[in-house]
N, C-alpha and C positions, 0 to 999 in steps of 0.2 A: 504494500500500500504506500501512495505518497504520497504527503502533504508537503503543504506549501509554507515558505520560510522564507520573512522579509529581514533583509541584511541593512547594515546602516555600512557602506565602503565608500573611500575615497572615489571620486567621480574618474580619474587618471586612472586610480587601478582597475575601475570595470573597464574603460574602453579598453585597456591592453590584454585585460582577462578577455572579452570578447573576442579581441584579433585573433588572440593567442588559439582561443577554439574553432574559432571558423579555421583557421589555417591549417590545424590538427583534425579538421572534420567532426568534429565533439560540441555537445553544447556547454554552455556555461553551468548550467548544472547539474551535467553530469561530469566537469570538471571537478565541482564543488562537492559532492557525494564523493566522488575517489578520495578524494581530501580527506574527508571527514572519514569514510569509513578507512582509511589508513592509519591517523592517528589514534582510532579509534579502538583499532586490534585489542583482543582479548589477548592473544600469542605475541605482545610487543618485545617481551625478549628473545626473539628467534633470530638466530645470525643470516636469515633470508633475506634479500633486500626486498622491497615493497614492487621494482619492477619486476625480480625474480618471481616474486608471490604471485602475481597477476599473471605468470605463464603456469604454472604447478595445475596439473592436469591436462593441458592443450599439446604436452609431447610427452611420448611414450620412452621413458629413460630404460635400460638395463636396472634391474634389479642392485645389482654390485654398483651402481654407478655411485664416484666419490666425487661430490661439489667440490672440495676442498681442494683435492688431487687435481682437477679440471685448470678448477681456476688458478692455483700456482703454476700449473704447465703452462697455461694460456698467458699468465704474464711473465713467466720468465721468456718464451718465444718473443715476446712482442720487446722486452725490454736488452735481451742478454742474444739475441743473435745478429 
């Protein structure tokens, strides 16, 4: 269900919020709900990051698969060769 929520924001920061989602193809309020339900997390100490979080289901990992492992190989390639 959704209800409706009046914001009191600087007038400069909606028009860049608005640009910012037309550009992204998003509306302004569904910018504003990711927002909210990010900080919002029940699981806020999880070393996921919040873009990670938002993919966790839409690909199929290996079972064994180590995030951690990943990601240091991923940045030592990027930083060390």
């Amino acid at each position: 269900m959704t209800t409706k929520l009046t914001l009191t924001v600087e007038k400069t920061i909606i028009e860049r919020a608005k640009s910012y989602a037309k550009k992204t193809g998003r509306s302004l309020s569904e910018l504003i709900e990711n927002y909210l339900e990010t900080i919002t997390e029940e699981d806020s100490n999880s070393d996921m990051s919040p873009k990670l979080k938002k993919l966790v289901g839409s690909v199929q990992l290996p079972a064994d698969f180590d995030y951690d492992k990943e990601l240091r190989s991923a940045i030592e390639k990027k930083h060390l060769l």
